[in-house]
C-alpha positions as YAML, in Angstrom:
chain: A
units: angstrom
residues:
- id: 1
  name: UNK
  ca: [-93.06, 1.14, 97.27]
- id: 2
  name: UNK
  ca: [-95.52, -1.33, 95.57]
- id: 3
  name: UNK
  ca: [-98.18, -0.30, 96.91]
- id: 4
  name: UNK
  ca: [-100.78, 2.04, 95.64]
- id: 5
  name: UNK
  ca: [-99.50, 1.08, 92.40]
- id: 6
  name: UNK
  ca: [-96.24, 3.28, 92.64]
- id: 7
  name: UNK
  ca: [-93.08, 2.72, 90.57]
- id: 8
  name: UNK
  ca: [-89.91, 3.83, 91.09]
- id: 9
  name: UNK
  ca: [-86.97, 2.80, 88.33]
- id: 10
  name: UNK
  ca: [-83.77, 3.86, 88.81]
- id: 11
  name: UNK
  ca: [-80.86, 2.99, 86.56]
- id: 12
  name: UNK
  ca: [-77.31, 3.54, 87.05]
- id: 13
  name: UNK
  ca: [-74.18, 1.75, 86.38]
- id: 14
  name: UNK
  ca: [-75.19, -0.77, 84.29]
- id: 15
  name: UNK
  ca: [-78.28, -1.64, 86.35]
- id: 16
  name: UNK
  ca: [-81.72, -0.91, 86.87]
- id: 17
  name: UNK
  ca: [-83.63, -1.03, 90.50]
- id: 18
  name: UNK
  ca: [-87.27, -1.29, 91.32]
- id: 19
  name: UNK
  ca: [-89.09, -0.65, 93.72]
- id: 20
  name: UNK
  ca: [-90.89, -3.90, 93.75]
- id: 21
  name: UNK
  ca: [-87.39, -5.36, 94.93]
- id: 22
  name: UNK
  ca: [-86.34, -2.81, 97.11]
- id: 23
  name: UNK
  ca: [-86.46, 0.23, 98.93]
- id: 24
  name: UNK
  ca: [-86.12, 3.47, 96.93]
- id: 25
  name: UNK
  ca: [-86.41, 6.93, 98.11]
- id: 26
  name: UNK
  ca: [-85.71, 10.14, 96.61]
- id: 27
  name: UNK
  ca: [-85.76, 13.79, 96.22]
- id: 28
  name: UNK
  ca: [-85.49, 15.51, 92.99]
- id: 29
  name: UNK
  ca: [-85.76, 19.34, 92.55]
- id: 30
  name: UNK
  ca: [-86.43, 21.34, 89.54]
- id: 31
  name: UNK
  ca: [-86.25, 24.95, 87.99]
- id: 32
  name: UNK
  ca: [-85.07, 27.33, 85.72]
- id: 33
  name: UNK
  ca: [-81.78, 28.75, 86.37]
- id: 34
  name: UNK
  ca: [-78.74, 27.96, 84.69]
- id: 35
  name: UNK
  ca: [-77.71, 26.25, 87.74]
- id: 36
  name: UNK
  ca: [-77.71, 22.65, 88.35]
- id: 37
  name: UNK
  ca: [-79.42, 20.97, 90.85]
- id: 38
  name: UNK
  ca: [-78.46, 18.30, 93.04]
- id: 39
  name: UNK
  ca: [-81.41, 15.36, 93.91]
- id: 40
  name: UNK
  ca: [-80.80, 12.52, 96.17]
- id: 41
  name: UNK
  ca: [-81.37, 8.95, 95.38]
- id: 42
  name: UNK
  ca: [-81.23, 6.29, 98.66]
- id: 43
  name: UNK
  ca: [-81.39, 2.50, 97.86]
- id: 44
  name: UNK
  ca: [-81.38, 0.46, 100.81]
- id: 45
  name: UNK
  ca: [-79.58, -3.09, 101.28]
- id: 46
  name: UNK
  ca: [-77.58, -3.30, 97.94]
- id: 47
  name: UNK
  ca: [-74.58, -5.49, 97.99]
- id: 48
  name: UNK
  ca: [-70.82, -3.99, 98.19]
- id: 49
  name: UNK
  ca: [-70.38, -4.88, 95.06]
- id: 50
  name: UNK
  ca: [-73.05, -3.40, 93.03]
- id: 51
  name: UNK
  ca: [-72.20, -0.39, 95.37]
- id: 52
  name: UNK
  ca: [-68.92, -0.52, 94.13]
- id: 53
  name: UNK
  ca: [-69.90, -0.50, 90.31]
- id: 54
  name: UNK
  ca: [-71.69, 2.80, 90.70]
- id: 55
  name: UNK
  ca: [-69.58, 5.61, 89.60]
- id: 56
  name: UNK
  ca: [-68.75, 9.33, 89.66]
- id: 57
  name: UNK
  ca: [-70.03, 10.45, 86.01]
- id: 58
  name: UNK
  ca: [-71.90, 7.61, 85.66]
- id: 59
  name: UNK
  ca: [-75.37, 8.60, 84.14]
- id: 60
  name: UNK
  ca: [-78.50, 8.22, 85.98]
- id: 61
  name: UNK
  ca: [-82.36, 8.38, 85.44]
- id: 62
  name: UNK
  ca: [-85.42, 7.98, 87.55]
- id: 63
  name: UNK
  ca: [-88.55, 6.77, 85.67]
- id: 64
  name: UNK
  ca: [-91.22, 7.03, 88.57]
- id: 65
  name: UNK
  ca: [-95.43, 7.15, 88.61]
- id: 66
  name: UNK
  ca: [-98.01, 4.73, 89.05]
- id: 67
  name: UNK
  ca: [-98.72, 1.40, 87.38]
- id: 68
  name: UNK
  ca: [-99.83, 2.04, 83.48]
- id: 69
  name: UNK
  ca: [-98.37, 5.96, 84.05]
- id: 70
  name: UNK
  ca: [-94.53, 6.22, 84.07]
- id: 71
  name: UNK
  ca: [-92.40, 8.94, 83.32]
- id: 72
  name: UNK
  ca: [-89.02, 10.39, 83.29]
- id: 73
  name: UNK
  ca: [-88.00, 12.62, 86.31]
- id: 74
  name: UNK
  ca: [-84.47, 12.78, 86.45]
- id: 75
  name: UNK
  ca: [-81.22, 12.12, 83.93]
- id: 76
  name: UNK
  ca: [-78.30, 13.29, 85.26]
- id: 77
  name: UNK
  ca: [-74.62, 11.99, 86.31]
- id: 78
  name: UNK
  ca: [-73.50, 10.80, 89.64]
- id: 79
  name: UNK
  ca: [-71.34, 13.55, 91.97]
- id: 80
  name: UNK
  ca: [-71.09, 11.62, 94.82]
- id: 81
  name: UNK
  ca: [-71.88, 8.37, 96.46]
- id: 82
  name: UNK
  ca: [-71.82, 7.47, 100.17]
- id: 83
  name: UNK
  ca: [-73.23, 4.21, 101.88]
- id: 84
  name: UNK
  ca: [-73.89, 4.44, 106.20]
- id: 85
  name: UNK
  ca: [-75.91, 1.98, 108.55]
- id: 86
  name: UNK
  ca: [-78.99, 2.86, 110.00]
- id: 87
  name: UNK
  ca: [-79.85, 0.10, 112.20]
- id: 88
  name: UNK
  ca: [-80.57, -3.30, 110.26]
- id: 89
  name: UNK
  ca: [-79.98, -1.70, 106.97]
- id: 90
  name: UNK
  ca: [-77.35, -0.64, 104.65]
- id: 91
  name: UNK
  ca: [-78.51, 3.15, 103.07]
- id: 92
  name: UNK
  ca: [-76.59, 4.09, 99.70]
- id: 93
  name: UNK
  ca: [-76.65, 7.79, 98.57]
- id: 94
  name: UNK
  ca: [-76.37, 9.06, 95.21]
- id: 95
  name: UNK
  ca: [-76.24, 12.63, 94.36]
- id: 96
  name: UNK
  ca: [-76.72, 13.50, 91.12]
- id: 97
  name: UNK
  ca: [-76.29, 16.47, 89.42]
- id: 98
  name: UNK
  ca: [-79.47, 17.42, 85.99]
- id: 99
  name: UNK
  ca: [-76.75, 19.40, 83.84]
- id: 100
  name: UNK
  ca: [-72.95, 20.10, 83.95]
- id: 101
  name: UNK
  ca: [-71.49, 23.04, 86.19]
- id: 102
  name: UNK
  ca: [-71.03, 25.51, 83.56]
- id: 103
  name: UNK
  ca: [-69.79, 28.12, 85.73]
- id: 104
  name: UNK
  ca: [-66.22, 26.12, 84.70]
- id: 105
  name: UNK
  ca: [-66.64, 27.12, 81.35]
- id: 106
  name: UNK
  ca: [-64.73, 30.83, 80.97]
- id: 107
  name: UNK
  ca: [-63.08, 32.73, 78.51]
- id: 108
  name: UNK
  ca: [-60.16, 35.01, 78.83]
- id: 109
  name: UNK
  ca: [-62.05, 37.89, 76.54]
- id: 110
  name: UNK
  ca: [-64.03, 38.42, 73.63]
- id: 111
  name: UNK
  ca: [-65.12, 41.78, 72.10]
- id: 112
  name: UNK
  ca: [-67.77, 42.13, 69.99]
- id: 113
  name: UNK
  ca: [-68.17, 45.73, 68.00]
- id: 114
  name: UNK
  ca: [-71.04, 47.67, 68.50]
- id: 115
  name: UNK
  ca: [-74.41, 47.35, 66.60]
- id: 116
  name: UNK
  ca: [-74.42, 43.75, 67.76]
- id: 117
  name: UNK
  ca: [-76.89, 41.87, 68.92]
- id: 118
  name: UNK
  ca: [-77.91, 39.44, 71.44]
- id: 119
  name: UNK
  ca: [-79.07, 36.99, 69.09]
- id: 120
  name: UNK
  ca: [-75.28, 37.13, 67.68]
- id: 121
  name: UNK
  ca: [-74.12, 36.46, 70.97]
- id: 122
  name: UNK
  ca: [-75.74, 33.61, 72.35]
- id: 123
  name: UNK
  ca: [-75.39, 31.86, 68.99]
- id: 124
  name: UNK
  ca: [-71.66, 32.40, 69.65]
- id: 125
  name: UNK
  ca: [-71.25, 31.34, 72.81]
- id: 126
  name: UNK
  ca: [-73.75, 28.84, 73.91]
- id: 127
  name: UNK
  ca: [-72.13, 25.85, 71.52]
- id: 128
  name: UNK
  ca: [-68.96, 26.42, 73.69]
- id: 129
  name: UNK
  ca: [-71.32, 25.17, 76.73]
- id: 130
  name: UNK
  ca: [-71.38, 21.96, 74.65]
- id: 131
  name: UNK
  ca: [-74.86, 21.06, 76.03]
- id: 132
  name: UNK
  ca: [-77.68, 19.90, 73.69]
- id: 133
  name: UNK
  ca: [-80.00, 22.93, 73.21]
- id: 134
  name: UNK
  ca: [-84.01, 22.03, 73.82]
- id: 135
  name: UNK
  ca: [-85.02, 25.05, 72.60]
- id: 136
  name: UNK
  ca: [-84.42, 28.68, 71.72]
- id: 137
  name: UNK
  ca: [-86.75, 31.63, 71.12]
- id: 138
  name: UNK
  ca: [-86.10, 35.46, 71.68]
- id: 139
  name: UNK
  ca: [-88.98, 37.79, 72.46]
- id: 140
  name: UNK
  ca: [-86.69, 40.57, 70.98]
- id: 141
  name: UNK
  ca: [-83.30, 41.03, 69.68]
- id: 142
  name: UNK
  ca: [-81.34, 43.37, 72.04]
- id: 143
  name: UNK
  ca: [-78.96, 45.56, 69.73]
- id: 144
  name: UNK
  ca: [-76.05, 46.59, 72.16]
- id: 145
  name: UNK
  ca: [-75.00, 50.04, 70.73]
- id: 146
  name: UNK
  ca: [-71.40, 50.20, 72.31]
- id: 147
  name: UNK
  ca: [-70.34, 46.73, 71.65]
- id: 148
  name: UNK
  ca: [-70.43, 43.62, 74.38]
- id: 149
  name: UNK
  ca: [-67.59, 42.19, 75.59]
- id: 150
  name: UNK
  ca: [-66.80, 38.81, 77.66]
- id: 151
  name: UNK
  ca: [-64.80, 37.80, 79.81]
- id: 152
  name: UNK
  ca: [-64.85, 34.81, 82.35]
- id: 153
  name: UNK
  ca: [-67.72, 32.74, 83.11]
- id: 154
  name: UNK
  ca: [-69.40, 31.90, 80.14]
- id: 155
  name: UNK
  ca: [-72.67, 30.91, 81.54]
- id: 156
  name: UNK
  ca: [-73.19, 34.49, 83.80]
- id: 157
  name: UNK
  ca: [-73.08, 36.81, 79.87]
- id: 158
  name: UNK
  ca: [-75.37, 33.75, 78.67]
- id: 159
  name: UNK
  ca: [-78.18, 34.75, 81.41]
- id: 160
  name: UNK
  ca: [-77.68, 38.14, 80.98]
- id: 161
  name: UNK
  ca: [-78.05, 38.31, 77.25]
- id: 162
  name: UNK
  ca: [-80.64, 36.02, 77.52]
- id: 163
  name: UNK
  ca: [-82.19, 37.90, 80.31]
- id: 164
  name: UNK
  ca: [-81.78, 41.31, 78.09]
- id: 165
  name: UNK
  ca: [-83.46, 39.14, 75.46]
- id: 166
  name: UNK
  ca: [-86.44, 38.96, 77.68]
- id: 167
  name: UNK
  ca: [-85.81, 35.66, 77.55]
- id: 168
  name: UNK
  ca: [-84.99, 32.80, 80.65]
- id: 169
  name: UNK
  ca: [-81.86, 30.50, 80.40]
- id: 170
  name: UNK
  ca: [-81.73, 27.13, 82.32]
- id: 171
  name: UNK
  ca: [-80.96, 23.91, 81.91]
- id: 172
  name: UNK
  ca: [-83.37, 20.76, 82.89]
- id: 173
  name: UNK
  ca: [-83.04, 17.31, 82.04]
- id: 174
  name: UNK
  ca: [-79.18, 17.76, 80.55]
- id: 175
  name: UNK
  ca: [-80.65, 20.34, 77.60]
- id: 176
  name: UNK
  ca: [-80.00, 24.04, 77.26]
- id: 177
  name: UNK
  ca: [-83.16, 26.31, 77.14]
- id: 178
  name: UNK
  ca: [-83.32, 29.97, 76.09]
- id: 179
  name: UNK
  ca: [-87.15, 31.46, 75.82]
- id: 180
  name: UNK
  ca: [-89.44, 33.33, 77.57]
- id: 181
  name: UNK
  ca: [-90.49, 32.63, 80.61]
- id: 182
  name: UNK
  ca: [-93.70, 32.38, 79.73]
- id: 183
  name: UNK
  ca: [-93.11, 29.53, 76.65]
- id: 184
  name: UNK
  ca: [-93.23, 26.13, 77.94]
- id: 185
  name: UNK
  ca: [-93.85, 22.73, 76.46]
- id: 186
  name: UNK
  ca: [-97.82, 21.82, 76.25]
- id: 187
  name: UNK
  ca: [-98.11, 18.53, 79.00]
- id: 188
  name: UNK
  ca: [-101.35, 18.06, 77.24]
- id: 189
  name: UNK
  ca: [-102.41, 16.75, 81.15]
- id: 190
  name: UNK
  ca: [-105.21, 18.58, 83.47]
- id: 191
  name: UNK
  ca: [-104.58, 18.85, 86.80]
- id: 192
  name: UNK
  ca: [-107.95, 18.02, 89.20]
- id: 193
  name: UNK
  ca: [-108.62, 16.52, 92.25]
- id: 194
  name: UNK
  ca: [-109.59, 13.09, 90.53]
- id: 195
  name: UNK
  ca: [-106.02, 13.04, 88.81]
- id: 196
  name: UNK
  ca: [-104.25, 14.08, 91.67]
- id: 197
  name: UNK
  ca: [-104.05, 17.42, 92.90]
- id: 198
  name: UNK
  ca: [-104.03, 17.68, 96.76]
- id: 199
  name: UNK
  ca: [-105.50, 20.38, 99.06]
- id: 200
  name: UNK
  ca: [-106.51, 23.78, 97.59]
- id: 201
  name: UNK
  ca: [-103.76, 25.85, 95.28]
- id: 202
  name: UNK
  ca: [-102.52, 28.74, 97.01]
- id: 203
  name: UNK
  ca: [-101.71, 31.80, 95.32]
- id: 204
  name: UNK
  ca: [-98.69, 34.14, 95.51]
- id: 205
  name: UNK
  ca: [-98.00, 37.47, 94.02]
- id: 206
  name: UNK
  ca: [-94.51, 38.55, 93.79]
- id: 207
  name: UNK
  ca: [-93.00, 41.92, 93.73]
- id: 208
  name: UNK
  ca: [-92.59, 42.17, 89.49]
- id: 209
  name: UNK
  ca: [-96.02, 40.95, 89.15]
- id: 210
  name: UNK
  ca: [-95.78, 38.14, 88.57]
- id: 211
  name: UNK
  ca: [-98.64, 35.70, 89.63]
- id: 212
  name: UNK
  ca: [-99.01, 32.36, 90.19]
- id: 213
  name: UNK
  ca: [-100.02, 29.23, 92.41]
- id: 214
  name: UNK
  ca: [-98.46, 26.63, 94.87]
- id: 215
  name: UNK
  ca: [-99.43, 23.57, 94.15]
- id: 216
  name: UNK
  ca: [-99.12, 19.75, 95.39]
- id: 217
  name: UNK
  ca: [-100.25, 16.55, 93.47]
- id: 218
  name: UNK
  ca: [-99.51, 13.11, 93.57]
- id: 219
  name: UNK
  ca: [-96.47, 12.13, 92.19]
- id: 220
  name: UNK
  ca: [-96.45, 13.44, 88.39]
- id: 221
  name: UNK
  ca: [-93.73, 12.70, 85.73]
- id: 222
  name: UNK
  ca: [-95.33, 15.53, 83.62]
- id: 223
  name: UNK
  ca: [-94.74, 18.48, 85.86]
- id: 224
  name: UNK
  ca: [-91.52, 19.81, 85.27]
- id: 225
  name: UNK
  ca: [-89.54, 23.06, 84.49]
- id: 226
  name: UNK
  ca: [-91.78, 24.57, 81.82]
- id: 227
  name: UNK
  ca: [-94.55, 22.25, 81.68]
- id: 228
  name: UNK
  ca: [-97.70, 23.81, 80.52]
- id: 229
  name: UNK
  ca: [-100.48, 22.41, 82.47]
- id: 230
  name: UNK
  ca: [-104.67, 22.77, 82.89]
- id: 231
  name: UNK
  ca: [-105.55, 23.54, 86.27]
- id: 232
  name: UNK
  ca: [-108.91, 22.86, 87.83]
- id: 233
  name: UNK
  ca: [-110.48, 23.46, 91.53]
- id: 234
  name: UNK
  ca: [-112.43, 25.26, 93.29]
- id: 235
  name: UNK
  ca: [-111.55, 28.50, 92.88]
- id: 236
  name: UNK
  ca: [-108.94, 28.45, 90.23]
- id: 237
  name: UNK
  ca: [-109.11, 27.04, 86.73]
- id: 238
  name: UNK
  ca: [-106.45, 28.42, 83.93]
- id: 239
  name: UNK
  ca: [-103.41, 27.40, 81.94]
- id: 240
  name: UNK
  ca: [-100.43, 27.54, 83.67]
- id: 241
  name: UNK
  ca: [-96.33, 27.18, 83.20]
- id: 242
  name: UNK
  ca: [-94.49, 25.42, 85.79]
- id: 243
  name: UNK
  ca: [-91.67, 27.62, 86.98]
- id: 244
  name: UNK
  ca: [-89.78, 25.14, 89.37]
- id: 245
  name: UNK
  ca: [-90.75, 22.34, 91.71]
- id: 246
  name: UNK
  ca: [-89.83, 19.34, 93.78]
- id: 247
  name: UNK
  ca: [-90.41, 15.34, 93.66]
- id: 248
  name: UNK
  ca: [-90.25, 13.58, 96.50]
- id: 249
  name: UNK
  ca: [-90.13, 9.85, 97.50]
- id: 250
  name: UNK
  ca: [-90.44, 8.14, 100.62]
- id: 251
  name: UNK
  ca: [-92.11, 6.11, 103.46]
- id: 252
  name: UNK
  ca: [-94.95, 8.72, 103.80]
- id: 253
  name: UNK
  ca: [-94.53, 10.44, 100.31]
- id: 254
  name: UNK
  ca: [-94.83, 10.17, 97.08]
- id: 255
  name: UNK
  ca: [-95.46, 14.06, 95.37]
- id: 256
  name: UNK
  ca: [-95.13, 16.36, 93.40]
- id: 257
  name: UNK
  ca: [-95.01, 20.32, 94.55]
- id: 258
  name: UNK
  ca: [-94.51, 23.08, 92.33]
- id: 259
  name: UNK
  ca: [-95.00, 26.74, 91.52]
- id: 260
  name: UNK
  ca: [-96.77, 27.50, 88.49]
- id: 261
  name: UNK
  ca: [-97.42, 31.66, 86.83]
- id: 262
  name: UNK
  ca: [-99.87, 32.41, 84.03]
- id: 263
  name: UNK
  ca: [-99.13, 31.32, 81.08]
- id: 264
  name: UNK
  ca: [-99.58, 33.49, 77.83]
- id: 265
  name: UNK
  ca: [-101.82, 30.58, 76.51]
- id: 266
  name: UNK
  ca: [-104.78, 31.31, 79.31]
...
């Protein structure tokens, strides 16, 4: 993975592997749901016993770019680790999940009167997630005239609120965020065919009108959920919000693919 100037870090367990010292691959996905997603992480040829030292729970990060241009693309904690042959070499697996399965989180019931409001709400329940919040912003302040009431799943009358809120709710990179889905976080980074982008974006129009482009770079630690980014090409040029993507590692690859809509900042 050395060369072209890539760099791949991954630390785990008490360790940290490079890619100058051995093979890496990965695949890390990215969006915003309240969901968490599962990436892959295979290190080839490590010994039984640092195998053995890698846990379930254990945190993990993957700090990957180019020489001179590293970034954070994953933190998350192990869920599963599995080790097979595949010829001469010894493949380890680590899945790893970005945020905690909040679907795990319920409550028996909770009635709240009428008159109030979302805002109310989601300031009540989202501490009981018990994940760091990244940020929080309402577009409007739903009033729910006959009361609310909750029951079960904590996380499923989060998005809804939220989502009545006009508002998105997701976690990435183990924090909570609750804003529109047009509100990102400026990546102050413009994306051209001399800093990476590859082929021609492709647009896509989808049946609540939204708008937006698929797009495919060279690896980029910047491009994540809600990443605001410059694009330039041919035929497109604008401010954009990354809505969700993928990084991916390997013998032949080493990108970044993503979907990005208008931003309210074009």
């Amino acid at each position: 993975m050395e060369q072209f100037g890539r760099v791949v870090e991954v630390s785990v367990g008490g360790k940290t592997f490079r890619s100058k010292d051995l093979y890496i691959e990965f695949d890390v996905p990215f969006d915003d749901d309240a969901s968490p997603n599962e990436s892959v992480v295979r290190i080839y040829n490590l010994s039984q016993d640092t195998i053995s030292r890698i846990k379930r729970n254990d945190v993990l990060t993957i700090n990957a770019g180019y020489e001179g241009d590293v970034g954070l693309l994953l933190s998350g904690r192990v869920s599963y680790v599995s080790t097979r042959k595949d010829g001469p070499d010894k493949v380890t697996s680590i899945y790893v999940l970005d945020g905690p399965d909040l679907s795990s989180v319920k409550i028996e019931e909770r009635a709240y009167a009428p008159g109030v409001t979302g805002r109310t709400i989601l300031n009540d329940l989202i501490p009981l997630l018990k994940v760091p919040i990244g940020a929080f912003r309402l577009p409007r302040n739903k009033v729910y005239s006959e009361g609310y009431t909750v029951s079960g799943a904590i996380v499923d009358h989060c998005e809804e609120v939220a989502k009545d809120c006009g508002a998105a709710f997701y976690v990435n990179r183990g924090k909570l965020y609750v804003r529109p889905l047009t509100d990102g976080d400026d990546a102050r980074f413009v994306l051209r065919n001399d800093t990476g982008l590859v082929g021609s974006p492709e647009r896509f129009e989808e049946r609540d009108g939204v708008k937006g482009y698929h797009i495919e770079c060279l690896l980029q630690h910047r491009i994540t959920t809600a990443s605001i980014i410059d694009l330039e090409s041919k035929f497109v040029r604008g401010r954009f919000r990354v809505r969700r993507g993928r990084h991916t590692c390997n013998m032949d690859t080493f990108l970044t693919t993503a979907e990005v809509i208008e931003s309210a900042g074009r």
